[in-house]
mmCIF file as gemmi writes it, N, C-alpha and C atoms, coordinates in Angstrom:
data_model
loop_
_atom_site.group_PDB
_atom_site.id
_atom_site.type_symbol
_atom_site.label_atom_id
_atom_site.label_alt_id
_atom_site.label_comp_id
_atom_site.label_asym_id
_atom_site.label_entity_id
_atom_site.label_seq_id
_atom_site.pdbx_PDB_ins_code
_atom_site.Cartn_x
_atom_site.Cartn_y
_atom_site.Cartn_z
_atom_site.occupancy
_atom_site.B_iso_or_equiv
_atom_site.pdbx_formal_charge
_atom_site.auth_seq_id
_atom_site.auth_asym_id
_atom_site.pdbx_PDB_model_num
ATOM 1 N N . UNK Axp A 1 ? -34.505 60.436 -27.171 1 0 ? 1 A 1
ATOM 2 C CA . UNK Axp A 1 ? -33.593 60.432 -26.049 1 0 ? 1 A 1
ATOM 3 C C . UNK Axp A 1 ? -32.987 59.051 -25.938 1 0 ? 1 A 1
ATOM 4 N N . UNK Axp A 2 ? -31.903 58.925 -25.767 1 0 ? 2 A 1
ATOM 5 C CA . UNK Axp A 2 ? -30.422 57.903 -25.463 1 0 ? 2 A 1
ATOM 6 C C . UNK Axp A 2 ? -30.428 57.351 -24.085 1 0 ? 2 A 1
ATOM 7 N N . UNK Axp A 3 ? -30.965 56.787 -23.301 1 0 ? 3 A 1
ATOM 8 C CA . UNK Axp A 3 ? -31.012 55.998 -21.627 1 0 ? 3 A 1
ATOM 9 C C . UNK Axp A 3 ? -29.667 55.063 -22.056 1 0 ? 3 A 1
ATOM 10 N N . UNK Axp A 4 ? -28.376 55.557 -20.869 1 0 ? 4 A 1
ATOM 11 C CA . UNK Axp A 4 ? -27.464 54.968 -21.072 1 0 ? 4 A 1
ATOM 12 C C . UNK Axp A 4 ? -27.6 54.421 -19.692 1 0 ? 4 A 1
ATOM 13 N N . UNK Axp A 5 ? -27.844 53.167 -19.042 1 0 ? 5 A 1
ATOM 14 C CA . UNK Axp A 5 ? -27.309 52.646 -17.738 1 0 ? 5 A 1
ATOM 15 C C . UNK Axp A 5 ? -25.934 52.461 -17.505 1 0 ? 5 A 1
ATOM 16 N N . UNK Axp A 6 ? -25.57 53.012 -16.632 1 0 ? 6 A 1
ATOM 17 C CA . UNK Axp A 6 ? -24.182 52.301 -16.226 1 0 ? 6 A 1
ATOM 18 C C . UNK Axp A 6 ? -23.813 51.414 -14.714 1 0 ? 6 A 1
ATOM 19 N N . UNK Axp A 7 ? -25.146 51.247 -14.352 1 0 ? 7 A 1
ATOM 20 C CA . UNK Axp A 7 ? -25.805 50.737 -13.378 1 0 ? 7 A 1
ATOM 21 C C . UNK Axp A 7 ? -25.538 50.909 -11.766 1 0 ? 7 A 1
ATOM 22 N N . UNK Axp A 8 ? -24.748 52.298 -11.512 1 0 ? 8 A 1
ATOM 23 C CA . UNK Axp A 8 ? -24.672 52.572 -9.996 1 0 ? 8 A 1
ATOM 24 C C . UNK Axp A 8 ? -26.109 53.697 -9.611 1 0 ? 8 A 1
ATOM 25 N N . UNK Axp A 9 ? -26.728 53.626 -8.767 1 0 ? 9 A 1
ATOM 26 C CA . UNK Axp A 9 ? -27.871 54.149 -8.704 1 0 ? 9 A 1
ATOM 27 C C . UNK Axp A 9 ? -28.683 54.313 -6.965 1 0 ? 9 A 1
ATOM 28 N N . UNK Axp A 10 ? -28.68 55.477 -6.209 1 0 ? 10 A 1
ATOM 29 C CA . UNK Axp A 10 ? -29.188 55.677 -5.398 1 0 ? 10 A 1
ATOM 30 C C . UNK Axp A 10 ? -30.639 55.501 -4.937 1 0 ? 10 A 1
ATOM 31 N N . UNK Axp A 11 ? -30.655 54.457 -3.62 1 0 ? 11 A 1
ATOM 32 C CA . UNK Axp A 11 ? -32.301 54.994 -3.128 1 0 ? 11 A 1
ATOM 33 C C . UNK Axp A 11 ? -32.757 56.216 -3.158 1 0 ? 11 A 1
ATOM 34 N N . UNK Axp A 12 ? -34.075 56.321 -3.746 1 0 ? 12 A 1
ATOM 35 C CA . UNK Axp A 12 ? -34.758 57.56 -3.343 1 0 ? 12 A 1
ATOM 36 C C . UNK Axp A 12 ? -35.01 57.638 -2.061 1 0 ? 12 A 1
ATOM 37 N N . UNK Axp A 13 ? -35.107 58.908 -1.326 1 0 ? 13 A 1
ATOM 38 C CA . UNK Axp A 13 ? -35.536 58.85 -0.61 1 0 ? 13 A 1
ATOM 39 C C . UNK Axp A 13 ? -36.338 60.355 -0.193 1 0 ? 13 A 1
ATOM 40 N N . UNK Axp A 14 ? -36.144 60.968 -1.261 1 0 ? 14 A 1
ATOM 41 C CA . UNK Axp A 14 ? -36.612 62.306 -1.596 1 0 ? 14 A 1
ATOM 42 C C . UNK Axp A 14 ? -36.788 62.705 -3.084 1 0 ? 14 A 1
ATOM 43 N N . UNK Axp A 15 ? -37.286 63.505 -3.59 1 0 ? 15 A 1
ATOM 44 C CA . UNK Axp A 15 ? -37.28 64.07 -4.861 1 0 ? 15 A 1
ATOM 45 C C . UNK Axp A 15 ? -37.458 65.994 -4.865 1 0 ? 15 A 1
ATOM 46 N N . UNK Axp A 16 ? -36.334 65.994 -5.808 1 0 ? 16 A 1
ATOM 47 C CA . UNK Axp A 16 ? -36.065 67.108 -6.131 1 0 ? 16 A 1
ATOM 48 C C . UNK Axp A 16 ? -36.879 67.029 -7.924 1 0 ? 16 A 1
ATOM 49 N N . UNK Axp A 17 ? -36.878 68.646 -8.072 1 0 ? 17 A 1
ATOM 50 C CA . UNK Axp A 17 ? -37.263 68.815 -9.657 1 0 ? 17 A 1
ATOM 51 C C . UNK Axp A 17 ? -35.949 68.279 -10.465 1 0 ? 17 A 1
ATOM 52 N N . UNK Axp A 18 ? -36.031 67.693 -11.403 1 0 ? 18 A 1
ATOM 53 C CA . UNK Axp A 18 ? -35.184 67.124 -12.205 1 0 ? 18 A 1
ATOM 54 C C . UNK Axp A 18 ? -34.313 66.243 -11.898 1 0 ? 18 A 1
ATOM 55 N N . UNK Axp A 19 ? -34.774 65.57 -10.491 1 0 ? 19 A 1
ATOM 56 C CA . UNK Axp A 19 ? -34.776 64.899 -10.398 1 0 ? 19 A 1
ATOM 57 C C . UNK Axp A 19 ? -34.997 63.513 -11.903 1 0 ? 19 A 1
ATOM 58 N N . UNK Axp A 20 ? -33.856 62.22 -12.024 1 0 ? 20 A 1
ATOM 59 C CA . UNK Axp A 20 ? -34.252 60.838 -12.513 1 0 ? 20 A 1
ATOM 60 C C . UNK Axp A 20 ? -34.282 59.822 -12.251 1 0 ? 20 A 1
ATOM 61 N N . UNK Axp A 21 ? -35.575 59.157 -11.856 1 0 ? 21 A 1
ATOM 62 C CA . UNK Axp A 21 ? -35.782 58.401 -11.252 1 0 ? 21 A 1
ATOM 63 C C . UNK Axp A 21 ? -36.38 57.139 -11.915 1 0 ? 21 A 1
ATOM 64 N N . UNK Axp A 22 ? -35.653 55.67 -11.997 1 0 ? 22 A 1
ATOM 65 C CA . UNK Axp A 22 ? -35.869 54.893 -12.716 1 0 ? 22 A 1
ATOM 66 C C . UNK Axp A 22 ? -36.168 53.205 -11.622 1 0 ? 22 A 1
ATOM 67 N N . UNK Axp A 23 ? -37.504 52.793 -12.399 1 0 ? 23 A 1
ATOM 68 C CA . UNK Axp A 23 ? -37.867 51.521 -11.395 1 0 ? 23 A 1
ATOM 69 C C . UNK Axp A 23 ? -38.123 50.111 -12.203 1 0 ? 23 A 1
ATOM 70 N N . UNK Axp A 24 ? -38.804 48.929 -12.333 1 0 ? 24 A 1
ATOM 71 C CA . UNK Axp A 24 ? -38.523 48.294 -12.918 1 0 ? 24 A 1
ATOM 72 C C . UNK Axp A 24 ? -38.883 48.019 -14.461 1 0 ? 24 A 1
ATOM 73 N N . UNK Axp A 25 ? -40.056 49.416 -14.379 1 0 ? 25 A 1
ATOM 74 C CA . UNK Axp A 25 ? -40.863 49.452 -15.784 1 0 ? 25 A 1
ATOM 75 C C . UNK Axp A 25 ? -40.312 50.587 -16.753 1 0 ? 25 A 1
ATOM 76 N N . UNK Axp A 26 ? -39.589 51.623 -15.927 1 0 ? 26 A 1
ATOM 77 C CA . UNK Axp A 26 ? -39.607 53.157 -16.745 1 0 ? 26 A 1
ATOM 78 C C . UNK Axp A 26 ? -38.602 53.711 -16.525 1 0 ? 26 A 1
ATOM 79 N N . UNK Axp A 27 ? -38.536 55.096 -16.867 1 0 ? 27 A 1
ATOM 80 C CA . UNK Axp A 27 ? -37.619 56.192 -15.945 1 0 ? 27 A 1
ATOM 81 C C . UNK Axp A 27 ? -38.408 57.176 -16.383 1 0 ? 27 A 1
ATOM 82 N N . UNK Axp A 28 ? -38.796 58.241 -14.908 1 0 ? 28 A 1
ATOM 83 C CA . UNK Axp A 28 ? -39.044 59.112 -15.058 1 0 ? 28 A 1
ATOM 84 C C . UNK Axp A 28 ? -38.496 60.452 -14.559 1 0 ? 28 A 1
ATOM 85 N N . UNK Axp A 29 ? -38.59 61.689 -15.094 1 0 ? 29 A 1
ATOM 86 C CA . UNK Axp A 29 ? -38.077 62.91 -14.496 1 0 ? 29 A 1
ATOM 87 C C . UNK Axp A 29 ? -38.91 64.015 -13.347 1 0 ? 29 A 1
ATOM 88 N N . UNK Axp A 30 ? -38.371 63.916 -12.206 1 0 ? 30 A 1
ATOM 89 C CA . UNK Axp A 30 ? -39.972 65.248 -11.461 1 0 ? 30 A 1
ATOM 90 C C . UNK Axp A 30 ? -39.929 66.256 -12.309 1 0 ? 30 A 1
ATOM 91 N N . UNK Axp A 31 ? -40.806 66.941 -12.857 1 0 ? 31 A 1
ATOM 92 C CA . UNK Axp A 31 ? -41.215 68.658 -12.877 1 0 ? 31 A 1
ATOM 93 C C . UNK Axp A 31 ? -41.487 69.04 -12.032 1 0 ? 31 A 1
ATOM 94 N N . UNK Axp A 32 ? -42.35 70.449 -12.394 1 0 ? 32 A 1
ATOM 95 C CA . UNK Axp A 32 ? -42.727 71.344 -11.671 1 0 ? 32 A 1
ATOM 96 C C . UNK Axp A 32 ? -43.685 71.657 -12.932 1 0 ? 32 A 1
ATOM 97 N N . UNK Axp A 33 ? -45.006 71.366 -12.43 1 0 ? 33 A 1
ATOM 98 C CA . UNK Axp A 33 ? -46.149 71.753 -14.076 1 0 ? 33 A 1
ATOM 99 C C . UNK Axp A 33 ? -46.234 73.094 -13.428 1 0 ? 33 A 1
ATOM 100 N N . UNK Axp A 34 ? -47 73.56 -12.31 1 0 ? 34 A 1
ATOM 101 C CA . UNK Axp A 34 ? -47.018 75.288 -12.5 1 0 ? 34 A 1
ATOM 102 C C . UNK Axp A 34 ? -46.096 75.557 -11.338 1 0 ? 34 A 1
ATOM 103 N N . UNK Axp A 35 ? -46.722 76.764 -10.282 1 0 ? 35 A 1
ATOM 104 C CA . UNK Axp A 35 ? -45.896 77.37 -9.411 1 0 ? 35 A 1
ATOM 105 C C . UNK Axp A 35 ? -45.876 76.075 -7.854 1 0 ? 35 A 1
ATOM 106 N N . UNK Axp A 36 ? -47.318 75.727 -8.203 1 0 ? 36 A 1
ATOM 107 C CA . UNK Axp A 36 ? -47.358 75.186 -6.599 1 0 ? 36 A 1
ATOM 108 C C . UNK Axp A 36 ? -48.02 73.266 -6.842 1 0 ? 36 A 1
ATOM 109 N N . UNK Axp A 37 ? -47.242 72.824 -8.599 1 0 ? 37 A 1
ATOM 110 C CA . UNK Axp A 37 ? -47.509 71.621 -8.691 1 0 ? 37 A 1
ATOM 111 C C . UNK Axp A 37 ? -46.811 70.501 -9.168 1 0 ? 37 A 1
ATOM 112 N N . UNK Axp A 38 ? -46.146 69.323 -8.676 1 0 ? 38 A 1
ATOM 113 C CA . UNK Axp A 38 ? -45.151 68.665 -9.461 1 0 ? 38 A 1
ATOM 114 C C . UNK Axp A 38 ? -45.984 67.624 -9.613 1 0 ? 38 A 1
ATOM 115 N N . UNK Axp A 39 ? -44.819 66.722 -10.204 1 0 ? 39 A 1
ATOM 116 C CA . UNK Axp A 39 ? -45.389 65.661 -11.297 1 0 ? 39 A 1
ATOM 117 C C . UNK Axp A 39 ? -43.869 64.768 -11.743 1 0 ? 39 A 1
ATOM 118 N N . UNK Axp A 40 ? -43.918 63.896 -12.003 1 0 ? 40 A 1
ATOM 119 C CA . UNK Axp A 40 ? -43.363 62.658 -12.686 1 0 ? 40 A 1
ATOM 120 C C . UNK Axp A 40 ? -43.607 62.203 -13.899 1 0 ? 40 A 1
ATOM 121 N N . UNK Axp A 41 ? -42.654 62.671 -14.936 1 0 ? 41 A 1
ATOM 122 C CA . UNK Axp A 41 ? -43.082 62.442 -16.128 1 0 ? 41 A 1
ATOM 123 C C . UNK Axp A 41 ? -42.494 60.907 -16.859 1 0 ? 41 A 1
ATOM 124 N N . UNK Axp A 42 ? -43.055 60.078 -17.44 1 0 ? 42 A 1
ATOM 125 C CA . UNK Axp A 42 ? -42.376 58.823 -18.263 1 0 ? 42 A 1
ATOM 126 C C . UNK Axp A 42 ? -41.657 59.154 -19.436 1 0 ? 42 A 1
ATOM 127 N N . UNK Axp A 43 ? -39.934 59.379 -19.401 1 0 ? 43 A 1
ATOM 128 C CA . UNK Axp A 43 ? -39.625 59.592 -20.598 1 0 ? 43 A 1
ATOM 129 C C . UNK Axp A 43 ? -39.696 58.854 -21.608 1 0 ? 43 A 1
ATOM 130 N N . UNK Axp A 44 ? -40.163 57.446 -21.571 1 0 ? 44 A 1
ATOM 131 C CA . UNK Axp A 44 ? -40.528 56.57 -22.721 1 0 ? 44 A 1
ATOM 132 C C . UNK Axp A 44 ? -41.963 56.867 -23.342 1 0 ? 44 A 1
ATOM 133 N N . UNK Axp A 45 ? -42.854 57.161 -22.567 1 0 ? 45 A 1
ATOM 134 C CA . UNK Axp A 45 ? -43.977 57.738 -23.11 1 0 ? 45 A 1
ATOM 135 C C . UNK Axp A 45 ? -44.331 59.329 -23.371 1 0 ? 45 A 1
ATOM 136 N N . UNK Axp A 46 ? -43.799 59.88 -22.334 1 0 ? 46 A 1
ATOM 137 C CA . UNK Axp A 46 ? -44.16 61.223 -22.033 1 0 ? 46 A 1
ATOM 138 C C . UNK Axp A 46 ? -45.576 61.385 -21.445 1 0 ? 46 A 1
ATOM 139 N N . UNK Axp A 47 ? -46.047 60.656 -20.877 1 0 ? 47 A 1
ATOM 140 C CA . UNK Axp A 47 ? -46.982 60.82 -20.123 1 0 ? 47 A 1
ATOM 141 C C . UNK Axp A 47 ? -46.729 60.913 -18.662 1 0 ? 47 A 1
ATOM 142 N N . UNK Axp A 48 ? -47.832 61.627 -18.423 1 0 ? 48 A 1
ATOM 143 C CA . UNK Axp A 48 ? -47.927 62.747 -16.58 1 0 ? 48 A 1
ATOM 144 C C . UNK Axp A 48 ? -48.357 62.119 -16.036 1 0 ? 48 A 1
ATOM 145 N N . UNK Axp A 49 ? -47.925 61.301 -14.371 1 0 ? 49 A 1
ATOM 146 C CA . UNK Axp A 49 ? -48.439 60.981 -13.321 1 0 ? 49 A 1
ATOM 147 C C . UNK Axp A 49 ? -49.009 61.488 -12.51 1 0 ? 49 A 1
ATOM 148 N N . UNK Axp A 50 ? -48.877 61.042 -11.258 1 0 ? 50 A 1
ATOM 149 C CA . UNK Axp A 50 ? -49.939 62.375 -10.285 1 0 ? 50 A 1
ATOM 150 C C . UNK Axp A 50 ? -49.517 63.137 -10.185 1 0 ? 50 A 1
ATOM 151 N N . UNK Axp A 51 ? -50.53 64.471 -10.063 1 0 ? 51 A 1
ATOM 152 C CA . UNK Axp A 51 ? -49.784 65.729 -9.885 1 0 ? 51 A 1
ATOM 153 C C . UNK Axp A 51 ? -50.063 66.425 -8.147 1 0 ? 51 A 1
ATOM 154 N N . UNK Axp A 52 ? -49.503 66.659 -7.737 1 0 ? 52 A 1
ATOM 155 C CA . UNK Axp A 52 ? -48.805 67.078 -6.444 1 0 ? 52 A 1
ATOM 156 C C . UNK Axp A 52 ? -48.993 68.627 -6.009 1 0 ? 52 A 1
ATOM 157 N N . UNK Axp A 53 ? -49.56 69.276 -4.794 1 0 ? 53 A 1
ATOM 158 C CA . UNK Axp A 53 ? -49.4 70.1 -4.462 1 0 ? 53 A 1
ATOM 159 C C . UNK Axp A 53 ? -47.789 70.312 -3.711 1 0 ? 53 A 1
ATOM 160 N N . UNK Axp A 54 ? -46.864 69.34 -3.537 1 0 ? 54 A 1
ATOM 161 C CA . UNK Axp A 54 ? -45.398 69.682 -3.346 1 0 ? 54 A 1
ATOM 162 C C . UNK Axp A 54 ? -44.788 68.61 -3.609 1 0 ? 54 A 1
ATOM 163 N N . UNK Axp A 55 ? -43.203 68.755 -3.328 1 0 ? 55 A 1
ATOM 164 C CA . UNK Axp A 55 ? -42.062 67.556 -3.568 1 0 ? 55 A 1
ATOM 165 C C . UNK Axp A 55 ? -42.799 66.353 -2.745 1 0 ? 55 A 1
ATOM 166 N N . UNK Axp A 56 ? -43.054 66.953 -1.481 1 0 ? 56 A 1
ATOM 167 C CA . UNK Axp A 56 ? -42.74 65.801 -0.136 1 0 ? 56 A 1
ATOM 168 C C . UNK Axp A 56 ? -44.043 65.026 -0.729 1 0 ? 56 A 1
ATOM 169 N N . UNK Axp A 57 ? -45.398 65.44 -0.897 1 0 ? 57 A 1
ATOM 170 C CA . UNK Axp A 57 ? -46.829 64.998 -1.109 1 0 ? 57 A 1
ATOM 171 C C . UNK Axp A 57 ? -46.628 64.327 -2.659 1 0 ? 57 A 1
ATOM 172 N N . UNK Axp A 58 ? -45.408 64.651 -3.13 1 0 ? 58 A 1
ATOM 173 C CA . UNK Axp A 58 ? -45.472 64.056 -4.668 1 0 ? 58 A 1
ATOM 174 C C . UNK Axp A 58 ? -44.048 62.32 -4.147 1 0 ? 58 A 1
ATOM 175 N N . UNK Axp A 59 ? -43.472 62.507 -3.758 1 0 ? 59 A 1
ATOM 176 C CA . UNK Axp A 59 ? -42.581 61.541 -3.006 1 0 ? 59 A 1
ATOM 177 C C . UNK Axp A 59 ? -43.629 60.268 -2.497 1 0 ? 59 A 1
ATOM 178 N N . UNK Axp A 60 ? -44.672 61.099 -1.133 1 0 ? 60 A 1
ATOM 179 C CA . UNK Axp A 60 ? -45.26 59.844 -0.377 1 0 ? 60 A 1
ATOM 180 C C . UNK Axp A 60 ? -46.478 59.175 -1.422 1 0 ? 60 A 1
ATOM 181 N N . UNK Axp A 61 ? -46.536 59.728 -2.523 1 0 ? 61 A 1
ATOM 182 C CA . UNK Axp A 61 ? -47.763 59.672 -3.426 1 0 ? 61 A 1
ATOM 183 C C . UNK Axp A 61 ? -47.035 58.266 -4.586 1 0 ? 61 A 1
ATOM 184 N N . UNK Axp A 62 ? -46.216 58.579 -5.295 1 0 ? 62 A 1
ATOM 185 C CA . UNK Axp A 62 ? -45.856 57.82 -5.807 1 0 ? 62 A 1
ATOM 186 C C . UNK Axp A 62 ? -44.435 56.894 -5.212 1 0 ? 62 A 1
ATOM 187 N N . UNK Axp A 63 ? -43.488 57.063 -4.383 1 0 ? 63 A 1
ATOM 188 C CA . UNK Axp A 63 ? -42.628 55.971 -3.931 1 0 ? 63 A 1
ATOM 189 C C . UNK Axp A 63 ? -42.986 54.861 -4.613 1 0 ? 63 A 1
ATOM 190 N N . UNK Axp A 64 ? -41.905 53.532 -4.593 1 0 ? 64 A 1
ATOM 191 C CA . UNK Axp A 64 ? -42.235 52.607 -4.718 1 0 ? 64 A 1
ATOM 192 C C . UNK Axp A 64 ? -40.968 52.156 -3.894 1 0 ? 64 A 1
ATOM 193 N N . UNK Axp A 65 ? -40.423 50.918 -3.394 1 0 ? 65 A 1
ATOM 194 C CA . UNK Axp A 65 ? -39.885 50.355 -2.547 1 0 ? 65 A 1
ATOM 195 C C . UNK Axp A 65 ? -39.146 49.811 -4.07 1 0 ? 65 A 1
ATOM 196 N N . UNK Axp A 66 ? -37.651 49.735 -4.049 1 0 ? 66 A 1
ATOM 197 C CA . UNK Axp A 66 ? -36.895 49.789 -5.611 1 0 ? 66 A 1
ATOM 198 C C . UNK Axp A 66 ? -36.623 50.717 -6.361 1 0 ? 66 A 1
ATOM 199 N N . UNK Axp A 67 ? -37.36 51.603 -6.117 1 0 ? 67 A 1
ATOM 200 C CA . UNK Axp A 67 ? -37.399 53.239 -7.345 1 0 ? 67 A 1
ATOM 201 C C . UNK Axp A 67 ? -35.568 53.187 -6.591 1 0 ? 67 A 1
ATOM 202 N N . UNK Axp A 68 ? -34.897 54.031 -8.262 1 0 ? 68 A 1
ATOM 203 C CA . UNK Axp A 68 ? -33.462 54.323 -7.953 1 0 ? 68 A 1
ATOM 204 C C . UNK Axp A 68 ? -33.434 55.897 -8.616 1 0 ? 68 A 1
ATOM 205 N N . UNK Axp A 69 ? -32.593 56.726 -7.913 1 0 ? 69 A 1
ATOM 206 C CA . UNK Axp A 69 ? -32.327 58.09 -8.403 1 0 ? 69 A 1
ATOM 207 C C . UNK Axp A 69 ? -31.008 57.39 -9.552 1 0 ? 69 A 1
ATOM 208 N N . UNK Axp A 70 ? -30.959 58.185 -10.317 1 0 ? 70 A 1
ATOM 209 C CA . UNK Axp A 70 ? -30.008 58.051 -11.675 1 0 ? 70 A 1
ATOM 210 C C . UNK Axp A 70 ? -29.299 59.252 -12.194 1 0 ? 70 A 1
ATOM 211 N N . UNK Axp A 71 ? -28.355 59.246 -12.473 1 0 ? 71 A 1
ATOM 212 C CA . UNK Axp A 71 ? -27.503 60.144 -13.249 1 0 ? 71 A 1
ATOM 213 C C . UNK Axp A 71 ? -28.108 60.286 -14.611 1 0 ? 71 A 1
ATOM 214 N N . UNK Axp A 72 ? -28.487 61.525 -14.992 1 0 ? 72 A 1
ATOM 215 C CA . UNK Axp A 72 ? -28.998 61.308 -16.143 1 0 ? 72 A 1
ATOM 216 C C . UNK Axp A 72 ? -28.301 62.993 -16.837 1 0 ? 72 A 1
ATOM 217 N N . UNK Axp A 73 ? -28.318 62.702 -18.156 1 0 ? 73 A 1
ATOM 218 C CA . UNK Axp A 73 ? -27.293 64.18 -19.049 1 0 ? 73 A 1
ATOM 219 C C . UNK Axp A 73 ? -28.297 64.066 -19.946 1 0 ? 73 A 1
ATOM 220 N N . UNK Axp A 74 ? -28.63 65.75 -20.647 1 0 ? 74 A 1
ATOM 221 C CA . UNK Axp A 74 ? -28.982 65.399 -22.158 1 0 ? 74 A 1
ATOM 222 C C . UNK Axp A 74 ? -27.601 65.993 -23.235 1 0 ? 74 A 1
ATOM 223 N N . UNK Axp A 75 ? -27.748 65.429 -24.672 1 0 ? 75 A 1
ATOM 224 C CA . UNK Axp A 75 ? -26.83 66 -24.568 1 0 ? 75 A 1
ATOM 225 C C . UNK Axp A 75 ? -27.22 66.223 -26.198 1 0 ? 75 A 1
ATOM 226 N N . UNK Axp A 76 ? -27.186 67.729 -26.616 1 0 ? 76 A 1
ATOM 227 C CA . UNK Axp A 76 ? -27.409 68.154 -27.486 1 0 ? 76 A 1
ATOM 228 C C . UNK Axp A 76 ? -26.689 67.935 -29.158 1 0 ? 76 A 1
ATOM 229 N N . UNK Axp A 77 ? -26.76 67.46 -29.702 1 0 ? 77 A 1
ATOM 230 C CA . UNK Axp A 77 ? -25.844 66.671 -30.926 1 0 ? 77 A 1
ATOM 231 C C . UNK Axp A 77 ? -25.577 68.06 -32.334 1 0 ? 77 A 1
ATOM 232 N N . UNK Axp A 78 ? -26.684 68.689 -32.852 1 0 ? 78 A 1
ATOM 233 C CA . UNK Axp A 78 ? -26.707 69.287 -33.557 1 0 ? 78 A 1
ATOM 234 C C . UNK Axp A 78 ? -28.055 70.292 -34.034 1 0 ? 78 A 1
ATOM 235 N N . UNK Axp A 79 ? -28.434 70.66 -34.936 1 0 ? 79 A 1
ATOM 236 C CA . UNK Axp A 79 ? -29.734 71.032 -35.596 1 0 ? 79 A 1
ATOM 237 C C . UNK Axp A 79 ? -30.514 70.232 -35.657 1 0 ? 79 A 1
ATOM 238 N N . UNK Axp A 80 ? -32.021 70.358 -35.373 1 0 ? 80 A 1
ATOM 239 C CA . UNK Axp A 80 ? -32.94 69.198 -36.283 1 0 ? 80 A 1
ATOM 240 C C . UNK Axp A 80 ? -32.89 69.959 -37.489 1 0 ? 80 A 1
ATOM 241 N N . UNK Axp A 81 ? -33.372 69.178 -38.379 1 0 ? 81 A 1
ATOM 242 C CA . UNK Axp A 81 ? -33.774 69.147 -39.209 1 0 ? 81 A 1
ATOM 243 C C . UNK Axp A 81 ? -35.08 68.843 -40.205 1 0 ? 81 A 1
């Protein structure tokens, strides 16, 4: 994956699923791991943060004071190979 900054970027102040949310170390994306659990994933690592019985309990759990919501696209190029 391609992290393009173009550096305009909203306080969080909520999180939605697919949500991207980037702070001074990472960027990560919310899921949804099953029906009734989210999570924050590191797209530089791909490793899972806490996992959450909802948005709001996954928000007051991880916040950080700086976290920015981000515009983020993927964008599909061709076949692997």
């Amino acid at each position: 994956m391609k992290i393009i900054d173009k550096g305009l970027h909203a306080p969080v102040t909520k999180c939605s699923v697919g949500d991207v949310i980037q702070d001074d170390v990472s960027v990560y994306m919310i899921v949804q791991i099953t029906i009734d659990n989210y999570a924050a994933v590191d797209l530089g690592d791909g490793s899972v943060g806490a996992v959450c019985g909802s948005l709001e309990e996954l928000y007051h759990e991880t916040h950080i004071s700086g976290k920015r919501k981000v515009n983020a696209a993927v964008v599909i190029e061709g076949e692997a190979k």
